[in-house]
ZASEBA-365309 format. One record per residue: z, x, y of N, C-alpha, C in turn. Coordinates in nm, 2 decimals. Atoms other than C-alpha are relative to their C-alpha. Example, Ala and Ser with C-alpha at 12.3 -4.5 7.8 and 13.67 -1.06 7.14 Angstrom:
% residues 2
+--------+--------+--------+--------+--------+---------+--------+--------+--------+
:    nup :  neast : nnorth :   caup : caeast : canorth :    cup :  ceast : cnorth :
+--------+--------+--------+--------+--------+---------+--------+--------+--------+
:   0.00 :   0.09 :  -0.12 :   0.78 :   1.23 :   -0.45 :   0.00 :   0.09 :   0.12 :
:   0.00 :  -0.09 :  -0.11 :   0.71 :   1.37 :   -0.11 :   0.08 :  -0.08 :   0.11 :
+--------+--------+--------+--------+--------+---------+--------+--------+--------+
END
This chain:
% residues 201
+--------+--------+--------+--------+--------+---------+--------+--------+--------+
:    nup :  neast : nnorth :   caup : caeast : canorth :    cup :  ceast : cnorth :
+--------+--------+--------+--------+--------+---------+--------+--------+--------+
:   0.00 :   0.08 :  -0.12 :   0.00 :   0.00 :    0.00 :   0.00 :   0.09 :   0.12 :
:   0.04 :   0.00 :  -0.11 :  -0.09 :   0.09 :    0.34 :   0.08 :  -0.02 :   0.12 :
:  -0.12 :   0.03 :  -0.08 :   0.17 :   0.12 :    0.59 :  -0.06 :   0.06 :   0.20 :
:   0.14 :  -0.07 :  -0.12 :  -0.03 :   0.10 :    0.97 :   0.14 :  -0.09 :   0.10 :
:  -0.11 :   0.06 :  -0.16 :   0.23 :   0.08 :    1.30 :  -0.09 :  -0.04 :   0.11 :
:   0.10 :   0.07 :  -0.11 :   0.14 :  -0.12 :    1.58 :   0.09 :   0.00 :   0.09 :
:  -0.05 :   0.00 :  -0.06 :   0.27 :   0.01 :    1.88 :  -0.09 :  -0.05 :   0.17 :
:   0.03 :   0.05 :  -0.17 :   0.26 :  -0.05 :    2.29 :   0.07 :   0.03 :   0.08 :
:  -0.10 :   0.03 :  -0.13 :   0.42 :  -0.06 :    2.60 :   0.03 :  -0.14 :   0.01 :
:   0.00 :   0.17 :  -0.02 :   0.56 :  -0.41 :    2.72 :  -0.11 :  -0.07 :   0.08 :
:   0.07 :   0.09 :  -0.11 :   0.34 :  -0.67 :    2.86 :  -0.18 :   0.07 :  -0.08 :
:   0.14 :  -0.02 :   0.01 :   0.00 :  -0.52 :    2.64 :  -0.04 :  -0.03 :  -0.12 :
:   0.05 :   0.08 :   0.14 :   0.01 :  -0.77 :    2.35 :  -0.04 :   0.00 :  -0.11 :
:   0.00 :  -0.06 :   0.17 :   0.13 :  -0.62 :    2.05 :   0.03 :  -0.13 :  -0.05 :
:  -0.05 :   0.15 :   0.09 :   0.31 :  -0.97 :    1.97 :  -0.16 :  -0.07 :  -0.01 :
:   0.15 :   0.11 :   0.00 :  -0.05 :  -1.17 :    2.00 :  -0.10 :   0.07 :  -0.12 :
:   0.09 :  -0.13 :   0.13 :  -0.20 :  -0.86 :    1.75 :   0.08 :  -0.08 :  -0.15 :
:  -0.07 :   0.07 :   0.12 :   0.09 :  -0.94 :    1.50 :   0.02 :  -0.17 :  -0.04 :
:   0.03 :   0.18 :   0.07 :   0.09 :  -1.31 :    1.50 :  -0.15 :  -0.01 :  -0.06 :
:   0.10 :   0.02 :   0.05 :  -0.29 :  -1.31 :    1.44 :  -0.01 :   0.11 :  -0.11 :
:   0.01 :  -0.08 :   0.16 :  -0.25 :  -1.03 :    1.13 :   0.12 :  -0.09 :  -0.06 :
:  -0.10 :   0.09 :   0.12 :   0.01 :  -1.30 :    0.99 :  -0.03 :  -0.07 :  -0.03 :
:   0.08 :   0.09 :   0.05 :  -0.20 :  -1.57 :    1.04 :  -0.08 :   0.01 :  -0.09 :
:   0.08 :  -0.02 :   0.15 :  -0.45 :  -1.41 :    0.82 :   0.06 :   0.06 :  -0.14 :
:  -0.10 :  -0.05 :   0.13 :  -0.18 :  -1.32 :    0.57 :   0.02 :   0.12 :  -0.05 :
:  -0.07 :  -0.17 :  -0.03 :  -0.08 :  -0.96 :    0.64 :   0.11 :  -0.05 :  -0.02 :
:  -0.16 :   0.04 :  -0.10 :   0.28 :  -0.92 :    0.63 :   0.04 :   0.12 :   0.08 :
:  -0.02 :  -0.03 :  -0.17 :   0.39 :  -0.82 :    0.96 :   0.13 :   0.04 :  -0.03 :
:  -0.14 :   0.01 :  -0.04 :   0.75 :  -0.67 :    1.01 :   0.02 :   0.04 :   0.15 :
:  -0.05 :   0.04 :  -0.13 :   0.89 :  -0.70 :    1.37 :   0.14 :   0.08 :   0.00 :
:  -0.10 :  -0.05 :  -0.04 :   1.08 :  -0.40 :    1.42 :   0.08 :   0.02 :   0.14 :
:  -0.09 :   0.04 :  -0.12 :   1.22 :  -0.51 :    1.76 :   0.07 :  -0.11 :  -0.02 :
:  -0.14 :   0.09 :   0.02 :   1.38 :  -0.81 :    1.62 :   0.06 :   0.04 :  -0.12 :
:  -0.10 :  -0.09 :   0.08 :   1.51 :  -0.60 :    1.31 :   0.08 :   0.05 :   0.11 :
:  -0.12 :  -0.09 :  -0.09 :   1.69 :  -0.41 :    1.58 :   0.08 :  -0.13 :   0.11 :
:  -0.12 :   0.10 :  -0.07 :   1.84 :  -0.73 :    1.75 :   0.06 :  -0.04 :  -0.13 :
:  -0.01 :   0.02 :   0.11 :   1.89 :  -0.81 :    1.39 :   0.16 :   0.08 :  -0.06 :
:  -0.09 :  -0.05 :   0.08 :   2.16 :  -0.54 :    1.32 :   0.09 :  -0.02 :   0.09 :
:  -0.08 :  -0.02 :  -0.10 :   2.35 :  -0.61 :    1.61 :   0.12 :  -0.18 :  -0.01 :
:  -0.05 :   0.15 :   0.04 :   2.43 :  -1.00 :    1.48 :   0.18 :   0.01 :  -0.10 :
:  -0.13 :  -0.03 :   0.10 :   2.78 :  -1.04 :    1.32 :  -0.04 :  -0.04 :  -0.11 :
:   0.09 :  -0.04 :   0.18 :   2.77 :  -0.93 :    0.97 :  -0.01 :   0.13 :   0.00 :
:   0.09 :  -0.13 :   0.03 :   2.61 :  -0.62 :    1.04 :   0.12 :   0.10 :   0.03 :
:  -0.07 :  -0.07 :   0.00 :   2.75 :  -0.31 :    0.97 :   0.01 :   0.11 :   0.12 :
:   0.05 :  -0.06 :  -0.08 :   2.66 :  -0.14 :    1.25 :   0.15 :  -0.02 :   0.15 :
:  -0.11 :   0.02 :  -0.11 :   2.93 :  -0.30 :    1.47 :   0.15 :   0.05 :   0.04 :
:  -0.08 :  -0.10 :   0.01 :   3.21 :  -0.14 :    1.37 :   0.00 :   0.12 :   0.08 :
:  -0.02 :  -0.19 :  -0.08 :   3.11 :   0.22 :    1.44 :  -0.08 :  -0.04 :   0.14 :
:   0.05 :  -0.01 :  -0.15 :   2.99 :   0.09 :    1.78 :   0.09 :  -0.06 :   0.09 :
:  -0.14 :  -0.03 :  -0.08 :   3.34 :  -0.04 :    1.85 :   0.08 :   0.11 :   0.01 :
:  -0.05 :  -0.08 :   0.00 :   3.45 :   0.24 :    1.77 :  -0.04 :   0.15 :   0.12 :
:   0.02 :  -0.07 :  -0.08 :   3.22 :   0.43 :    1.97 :   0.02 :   0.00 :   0.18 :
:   0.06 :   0.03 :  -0.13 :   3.16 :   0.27 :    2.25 :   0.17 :  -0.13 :   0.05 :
:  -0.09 :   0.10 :   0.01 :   3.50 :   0.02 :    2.26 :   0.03 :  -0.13 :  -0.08 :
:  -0.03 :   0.17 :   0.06 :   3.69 :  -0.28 :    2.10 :  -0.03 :  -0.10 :   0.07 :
:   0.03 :   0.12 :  -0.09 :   3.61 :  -0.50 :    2.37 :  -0.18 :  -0.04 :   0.03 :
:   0.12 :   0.09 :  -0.01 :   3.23 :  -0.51 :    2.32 :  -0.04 :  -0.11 :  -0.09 :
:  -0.03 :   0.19 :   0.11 :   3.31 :  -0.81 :    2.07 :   0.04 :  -0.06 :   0.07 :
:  -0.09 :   0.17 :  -0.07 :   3.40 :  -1.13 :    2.22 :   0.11 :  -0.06 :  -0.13 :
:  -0.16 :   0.02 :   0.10 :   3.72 :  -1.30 :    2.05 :  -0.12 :  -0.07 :  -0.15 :
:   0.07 :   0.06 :   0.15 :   3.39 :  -1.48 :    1.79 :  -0.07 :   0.10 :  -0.07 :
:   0.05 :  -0.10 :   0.02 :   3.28 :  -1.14 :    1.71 :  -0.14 :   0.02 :   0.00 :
:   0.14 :  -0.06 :  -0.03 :   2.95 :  -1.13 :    1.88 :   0.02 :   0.11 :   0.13 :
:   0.01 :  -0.13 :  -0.08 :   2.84 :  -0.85 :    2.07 :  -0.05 :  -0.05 :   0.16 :
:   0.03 :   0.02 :  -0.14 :   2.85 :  -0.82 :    2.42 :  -0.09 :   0.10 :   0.07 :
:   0.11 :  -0.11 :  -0.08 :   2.53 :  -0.72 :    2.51 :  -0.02 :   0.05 :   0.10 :
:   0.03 :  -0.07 :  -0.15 :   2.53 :  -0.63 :    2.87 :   0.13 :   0.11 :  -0.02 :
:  -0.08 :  -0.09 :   0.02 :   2.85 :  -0.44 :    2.80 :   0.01 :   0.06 :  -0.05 :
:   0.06 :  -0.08 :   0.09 :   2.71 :  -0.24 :    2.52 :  -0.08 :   0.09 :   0.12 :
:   0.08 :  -0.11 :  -0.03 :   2.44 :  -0.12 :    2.72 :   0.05 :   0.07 :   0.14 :
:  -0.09 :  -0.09 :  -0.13 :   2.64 :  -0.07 :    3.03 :   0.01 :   0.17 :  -0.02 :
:  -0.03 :  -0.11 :   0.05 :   2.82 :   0.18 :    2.86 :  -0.11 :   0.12 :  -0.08 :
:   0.09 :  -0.10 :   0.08 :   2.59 :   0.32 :    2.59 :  -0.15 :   0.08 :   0.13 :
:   0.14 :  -0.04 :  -0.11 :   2.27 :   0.38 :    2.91 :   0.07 :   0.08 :   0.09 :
:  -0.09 :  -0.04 :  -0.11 :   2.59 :   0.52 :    3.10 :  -0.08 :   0.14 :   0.03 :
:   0.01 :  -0.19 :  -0.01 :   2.52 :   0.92 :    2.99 :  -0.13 :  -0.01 :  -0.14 :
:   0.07 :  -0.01 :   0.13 :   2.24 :   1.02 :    2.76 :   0.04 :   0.04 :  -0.08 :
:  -0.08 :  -0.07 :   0.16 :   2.50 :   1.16 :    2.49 :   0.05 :  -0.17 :  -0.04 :
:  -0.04 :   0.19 :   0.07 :   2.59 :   0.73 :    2.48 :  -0.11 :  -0.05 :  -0.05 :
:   0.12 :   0.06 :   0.06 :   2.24 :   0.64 :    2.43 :  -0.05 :   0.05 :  -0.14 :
:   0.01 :  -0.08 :   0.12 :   2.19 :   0.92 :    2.15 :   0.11 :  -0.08 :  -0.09 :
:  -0.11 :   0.06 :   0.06 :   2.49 :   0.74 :    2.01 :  -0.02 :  -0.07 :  -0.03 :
:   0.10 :   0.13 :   0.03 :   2.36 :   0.42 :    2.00 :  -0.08 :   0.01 :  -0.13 :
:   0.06 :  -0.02 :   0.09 :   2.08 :   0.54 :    1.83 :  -0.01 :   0.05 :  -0.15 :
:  -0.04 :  -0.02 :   0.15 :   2.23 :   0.72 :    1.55 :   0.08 :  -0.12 :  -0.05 :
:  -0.08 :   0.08 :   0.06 :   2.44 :   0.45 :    1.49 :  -0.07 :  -0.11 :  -0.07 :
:   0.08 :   0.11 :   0.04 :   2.19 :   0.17 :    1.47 :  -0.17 :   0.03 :  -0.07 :
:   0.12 :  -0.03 :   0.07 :   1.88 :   0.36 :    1.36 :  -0.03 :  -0.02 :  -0.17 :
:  -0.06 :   0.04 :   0.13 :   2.03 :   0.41 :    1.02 :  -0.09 :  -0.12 :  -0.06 :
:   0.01 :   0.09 :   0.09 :   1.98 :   0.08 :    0.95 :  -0.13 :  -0.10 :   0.05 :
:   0.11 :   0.09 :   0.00 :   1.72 :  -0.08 :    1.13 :  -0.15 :   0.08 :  -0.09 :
:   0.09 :  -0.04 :   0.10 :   1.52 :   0.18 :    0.92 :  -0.01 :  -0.03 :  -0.17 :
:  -0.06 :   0.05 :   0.13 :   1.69 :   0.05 :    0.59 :  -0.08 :  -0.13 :  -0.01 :
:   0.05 :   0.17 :  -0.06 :   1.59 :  -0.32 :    0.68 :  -0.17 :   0.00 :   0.00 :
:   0.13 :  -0.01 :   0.01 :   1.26 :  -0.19 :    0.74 :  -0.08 :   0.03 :  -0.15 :
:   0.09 :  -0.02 :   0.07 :   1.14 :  -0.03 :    0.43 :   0.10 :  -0.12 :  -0.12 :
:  -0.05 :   0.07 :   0.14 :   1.36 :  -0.33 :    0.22 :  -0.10 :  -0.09 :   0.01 :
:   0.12 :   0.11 :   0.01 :   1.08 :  -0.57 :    0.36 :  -0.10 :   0.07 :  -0.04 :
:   0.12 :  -0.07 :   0.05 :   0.82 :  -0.28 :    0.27 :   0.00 :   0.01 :  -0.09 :
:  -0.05 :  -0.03 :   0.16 :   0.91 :  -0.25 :   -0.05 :  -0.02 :  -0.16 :  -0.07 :
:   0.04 :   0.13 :   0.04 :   0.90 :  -0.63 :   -0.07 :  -0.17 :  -0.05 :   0.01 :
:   0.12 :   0.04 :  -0.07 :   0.56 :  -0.67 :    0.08 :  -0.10 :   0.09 :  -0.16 :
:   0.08 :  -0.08 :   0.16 :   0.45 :  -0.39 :   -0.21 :   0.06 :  -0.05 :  -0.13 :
:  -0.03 :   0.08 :   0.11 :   0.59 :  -0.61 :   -0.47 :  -0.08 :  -0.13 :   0.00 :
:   0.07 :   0.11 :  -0.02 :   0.41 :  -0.89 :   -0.36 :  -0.17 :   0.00 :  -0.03 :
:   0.08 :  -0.03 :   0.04 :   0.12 :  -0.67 :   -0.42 :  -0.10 :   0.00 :   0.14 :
:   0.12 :   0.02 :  -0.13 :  -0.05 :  -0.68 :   -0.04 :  -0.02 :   0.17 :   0.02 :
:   0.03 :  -0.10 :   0.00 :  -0.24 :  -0.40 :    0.04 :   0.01 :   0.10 :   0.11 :
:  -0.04 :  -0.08 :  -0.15 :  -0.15 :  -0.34 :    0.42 :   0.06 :  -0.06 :   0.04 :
:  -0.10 :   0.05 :  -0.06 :   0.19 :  -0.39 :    0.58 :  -0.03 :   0.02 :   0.14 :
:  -0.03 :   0.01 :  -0.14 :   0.23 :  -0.41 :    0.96 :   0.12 :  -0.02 :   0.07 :
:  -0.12 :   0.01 :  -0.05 :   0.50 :  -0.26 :    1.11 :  -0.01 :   0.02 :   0.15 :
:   0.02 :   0.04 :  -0.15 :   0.53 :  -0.38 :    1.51 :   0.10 :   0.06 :   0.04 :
:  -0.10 :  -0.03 :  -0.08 :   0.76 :  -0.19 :    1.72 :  -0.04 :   0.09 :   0.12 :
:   0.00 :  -0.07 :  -0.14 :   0.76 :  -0.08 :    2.07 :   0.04 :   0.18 :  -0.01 :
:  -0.06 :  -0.16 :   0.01 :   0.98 :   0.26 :    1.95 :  -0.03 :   0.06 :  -0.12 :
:   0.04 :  -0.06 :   0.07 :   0.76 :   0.42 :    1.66 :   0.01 :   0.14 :   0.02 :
:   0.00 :  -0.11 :  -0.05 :   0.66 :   0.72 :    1.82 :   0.11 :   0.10 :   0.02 :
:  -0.08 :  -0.12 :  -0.01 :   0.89 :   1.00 :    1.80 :   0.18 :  -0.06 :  -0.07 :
:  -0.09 :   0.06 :   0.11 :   1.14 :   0.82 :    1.52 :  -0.04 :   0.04 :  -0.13 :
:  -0.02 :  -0.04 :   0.15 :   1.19 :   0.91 :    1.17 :  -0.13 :  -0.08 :  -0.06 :
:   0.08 :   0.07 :   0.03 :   0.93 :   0.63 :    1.11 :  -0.15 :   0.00 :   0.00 :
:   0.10 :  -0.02 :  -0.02 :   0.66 :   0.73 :    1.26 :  -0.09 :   0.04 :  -0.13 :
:   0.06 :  -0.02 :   0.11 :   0.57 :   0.97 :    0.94 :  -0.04 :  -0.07 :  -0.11 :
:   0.03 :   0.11 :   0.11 :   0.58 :   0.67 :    0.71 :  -0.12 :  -0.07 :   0.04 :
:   0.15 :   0.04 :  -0.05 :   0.25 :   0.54 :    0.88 :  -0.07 :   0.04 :  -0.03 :
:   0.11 :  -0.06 :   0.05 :  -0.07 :   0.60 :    0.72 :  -0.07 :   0.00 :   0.15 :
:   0.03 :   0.00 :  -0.14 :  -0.21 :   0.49 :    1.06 :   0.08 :  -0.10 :   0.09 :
:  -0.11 :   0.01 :  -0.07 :  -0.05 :   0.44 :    1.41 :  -0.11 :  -0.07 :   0.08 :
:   0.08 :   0.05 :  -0.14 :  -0.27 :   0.16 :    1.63 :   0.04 :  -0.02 :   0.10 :
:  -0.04 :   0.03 :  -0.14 :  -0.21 :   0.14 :    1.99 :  -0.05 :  -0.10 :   0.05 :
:   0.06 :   0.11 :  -0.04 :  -0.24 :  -0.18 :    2.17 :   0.02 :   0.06 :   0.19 :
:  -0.02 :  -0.07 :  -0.16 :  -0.28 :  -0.09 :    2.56 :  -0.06 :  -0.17 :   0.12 :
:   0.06 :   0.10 :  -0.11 :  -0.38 :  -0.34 :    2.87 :   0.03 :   0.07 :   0.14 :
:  -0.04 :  -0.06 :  -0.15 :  -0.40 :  -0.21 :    3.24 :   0.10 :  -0.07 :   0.04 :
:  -0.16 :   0.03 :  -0.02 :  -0.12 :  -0.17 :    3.44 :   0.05 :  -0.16 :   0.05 :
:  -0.08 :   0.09 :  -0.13 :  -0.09 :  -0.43 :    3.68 :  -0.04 :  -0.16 :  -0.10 :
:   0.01 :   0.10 :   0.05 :  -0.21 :  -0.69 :    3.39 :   0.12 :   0.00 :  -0.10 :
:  -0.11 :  -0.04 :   0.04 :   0.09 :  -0.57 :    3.18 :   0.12 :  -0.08 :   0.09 :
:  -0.08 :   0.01 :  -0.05 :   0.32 :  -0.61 :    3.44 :  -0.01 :  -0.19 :   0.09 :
:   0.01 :   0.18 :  -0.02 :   0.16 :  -1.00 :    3.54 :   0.08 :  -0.07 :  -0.12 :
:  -0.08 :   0.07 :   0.08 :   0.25 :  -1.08 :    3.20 :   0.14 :   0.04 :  -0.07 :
:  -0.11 :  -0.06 :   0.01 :   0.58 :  -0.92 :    3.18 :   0.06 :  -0.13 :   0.08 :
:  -0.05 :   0.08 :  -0.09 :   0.67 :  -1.13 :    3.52 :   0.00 :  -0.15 :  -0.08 :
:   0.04 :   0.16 :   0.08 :   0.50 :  -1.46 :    3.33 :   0.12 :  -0.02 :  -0.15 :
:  -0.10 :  -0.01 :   0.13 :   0.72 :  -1.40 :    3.00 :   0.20 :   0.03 :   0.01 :
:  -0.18 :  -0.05 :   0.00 :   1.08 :  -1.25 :    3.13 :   0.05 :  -0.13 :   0.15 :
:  -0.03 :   0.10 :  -0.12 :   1.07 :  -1.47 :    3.44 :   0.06 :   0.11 :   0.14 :
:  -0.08 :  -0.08 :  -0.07 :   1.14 :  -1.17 :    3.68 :  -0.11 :   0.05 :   0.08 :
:   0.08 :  -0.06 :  -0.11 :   1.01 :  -0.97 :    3.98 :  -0.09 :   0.09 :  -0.09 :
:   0.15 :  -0.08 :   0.03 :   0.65 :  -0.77 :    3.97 :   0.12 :   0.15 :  -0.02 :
:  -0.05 :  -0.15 :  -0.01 :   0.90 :  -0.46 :    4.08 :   0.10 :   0.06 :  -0.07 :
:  -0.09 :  -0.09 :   0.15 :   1.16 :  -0.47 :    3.78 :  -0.10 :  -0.03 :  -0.09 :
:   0.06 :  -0.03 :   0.13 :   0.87 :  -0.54 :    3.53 :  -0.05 :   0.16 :  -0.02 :
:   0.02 :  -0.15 :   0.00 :   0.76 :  -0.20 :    3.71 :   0.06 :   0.08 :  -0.06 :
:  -0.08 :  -0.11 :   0.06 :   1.04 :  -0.02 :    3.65 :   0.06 :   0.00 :  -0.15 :
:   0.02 :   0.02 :   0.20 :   1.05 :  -0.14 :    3.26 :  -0.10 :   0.09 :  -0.06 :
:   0.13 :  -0.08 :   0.07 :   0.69 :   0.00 :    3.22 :   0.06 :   0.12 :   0.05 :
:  -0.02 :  -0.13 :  -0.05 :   0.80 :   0.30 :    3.40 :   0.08 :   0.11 :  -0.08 :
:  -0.11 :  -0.10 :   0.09 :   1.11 :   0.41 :    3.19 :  -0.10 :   0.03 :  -0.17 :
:   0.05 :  -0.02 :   0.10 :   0.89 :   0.35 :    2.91 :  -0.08 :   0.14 :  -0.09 :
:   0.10 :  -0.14 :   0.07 :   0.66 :   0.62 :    2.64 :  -0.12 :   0.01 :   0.09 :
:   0.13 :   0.01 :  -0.08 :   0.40 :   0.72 :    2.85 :  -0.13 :  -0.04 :  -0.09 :
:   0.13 :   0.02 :   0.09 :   0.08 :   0.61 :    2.77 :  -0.06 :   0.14 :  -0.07 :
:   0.05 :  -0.10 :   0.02 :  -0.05 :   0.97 :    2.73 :   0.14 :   0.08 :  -0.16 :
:  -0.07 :  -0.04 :   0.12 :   0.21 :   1.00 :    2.46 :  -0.03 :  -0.04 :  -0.14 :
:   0.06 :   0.13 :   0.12 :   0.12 :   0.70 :    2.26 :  -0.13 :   0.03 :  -0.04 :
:   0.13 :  -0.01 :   0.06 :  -0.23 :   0.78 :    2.29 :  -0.03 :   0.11 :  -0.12 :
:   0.03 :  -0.13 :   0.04 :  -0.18 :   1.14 :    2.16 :   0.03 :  -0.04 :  -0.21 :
:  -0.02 :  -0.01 :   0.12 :   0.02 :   1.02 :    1.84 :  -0.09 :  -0.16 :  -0.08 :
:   0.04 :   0.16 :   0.08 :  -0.22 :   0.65 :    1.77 :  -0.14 :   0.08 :  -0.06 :
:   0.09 :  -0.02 :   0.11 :  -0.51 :   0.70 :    1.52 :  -0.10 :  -0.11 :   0.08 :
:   0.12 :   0.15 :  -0.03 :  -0.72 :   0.36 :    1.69 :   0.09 :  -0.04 :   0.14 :
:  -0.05 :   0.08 :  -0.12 :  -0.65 :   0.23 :    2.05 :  -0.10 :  -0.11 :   0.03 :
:   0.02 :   0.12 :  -0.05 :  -0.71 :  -0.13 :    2.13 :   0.07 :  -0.05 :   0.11 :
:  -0.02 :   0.03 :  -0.14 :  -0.75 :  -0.26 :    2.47 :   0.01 :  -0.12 :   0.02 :
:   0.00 :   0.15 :  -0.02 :  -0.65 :  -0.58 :    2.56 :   0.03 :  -0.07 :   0.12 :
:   0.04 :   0.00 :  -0.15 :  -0.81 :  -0.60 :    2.87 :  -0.08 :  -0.18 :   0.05 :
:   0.09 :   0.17 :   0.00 :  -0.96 :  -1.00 :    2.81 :   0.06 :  -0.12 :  -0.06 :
:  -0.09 :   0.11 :   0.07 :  -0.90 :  -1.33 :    2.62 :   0.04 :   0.04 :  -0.08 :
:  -0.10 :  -0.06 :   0.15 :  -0.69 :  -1.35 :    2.34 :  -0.12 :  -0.07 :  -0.08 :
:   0.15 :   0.04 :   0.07 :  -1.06 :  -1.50 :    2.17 :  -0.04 :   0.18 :  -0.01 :
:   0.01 :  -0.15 :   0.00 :  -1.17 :  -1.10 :    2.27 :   0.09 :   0.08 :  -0.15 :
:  -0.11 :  -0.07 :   0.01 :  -0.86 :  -0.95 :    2.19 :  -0.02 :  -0.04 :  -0.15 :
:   0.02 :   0.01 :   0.13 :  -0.85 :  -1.12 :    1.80 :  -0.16 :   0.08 :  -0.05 :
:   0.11 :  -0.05 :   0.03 :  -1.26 :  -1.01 :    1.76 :   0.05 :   0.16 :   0.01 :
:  -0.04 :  -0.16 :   0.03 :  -1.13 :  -0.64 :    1.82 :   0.07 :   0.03 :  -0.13 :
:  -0.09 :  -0.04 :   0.16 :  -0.85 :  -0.68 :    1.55 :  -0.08 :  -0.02 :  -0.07 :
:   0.08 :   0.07 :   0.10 :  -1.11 :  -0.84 :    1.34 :  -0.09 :   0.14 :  -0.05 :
:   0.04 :  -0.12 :  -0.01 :  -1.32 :  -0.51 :    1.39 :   0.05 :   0.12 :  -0.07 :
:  -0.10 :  -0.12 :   0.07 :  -1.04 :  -0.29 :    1.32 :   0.02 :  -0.04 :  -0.14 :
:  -0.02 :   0.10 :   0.11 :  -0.98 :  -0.50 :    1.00 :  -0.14 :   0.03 :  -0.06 :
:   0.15 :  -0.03 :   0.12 :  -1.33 :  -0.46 :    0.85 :   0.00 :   0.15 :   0.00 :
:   0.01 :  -0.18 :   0.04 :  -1.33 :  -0.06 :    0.94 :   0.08 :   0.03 :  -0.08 :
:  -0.06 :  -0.01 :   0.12 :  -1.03 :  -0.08 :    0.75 :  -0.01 :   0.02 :  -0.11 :
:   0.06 :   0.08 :   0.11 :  -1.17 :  -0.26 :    0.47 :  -0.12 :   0.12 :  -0.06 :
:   0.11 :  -0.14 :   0.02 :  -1.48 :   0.03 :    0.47 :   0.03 :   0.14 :  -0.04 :
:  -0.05 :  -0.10 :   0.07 :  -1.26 :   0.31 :    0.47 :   0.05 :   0.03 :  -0.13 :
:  -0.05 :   0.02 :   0.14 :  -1.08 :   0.19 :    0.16 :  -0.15 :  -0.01 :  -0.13 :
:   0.09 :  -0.06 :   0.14 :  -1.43 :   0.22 :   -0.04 :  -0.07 :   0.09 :   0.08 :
:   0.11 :  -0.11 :  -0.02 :  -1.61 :   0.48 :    0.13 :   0.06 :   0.15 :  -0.08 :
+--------+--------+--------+--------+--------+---------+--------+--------+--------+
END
């Protein structure tokens, strides 16, 4: 099986890529809601992030108190490194238990979606790495349209983000999704048949 990441910046319509490879019965994993995923009570993860980061980022029903998580952990970058060892662990776990499922099921290409491939343990597990891209200022319209927020913090979202010149360096195929989502699916469709060709050539 065939393990192909589908990465992006925010606002350049990796979610619209992955819903139309599910519709045609790919399975898709959605490693940005795995990672809200470990953070749910239950998860083991919360512990050592009381521990790291304080007992009071639980509320008395023992959910996490997200703004006061990242307060802290975004405080210093030896908190954010923290973070990430703590919860990487397992949103990588979570990951290959659905890959592993998906190769039981017998499909021949999984799709793993996440914004933070690139320069993660994960990355090497990718046979190929597609990049989904859109110009800036259409990015950051539909950022404003989706979070409900100013042109000038969707800016500074894209800004903190992987440069594009990063992404491009480590993606295998860039897709532009510079048009309709009618366009935008005929490109995947594209990529999807080169696929299809490389597997018997």
């Amino acid at each position: 099986m065939k393990i192909i990441g589908i990465t992006g910046r925010s606002g350049c319509g990796k979610s619209s890529v992955t819903k139309f490879l599910a519709e045609e019965g790919y399975p898709c994993i959605d490693a940005d809601l795995i990672a809200r995923e470990v953070m749910l009570p239950g998860s083991p993860c919360l512990a050592q992030l009381q521990t790291a980061f304080g007992c009071d980022i639980l509320d008395e029903n023992g959910a996490l108190r997200r703004r006061l998580l990242a307060d802290r952990a975004f405080a210093t970058p030896e908190g954010t490194c923290t973070l990430t060892e703590i919860t990487q662990p397992e949103i990588l776990h979570r990951i290959e238990q659905r890959l592993e499922q998906a190769k039981q099921e017998g499909a021949a290409y999984a799709f793993v979606d996440g914004a933070v491939i690139v320069g993660t343990p994960f990355e090497k597990r990718c046979d190929q790495l597609v990049l989904i891209t859109a110009p800036y200022h259409t990015s950051v319209e539909r950022i404003c349209a989706r979070d409900g927020i100013t042109a000038e913090m969707a800016c500074r979202r894209l800004d903190a983000q992987t440069p594009l010149d990063v992404l491009r360096q480590a993606a295998s195929i860039e897709i532009v999704n510079d048009g309709t989502a009618e366009q935008l699916e005929s490109k995947v469709k594209a990529f999807l048949q080169a696929l299809g060709r490389e597997e018997y050539d």
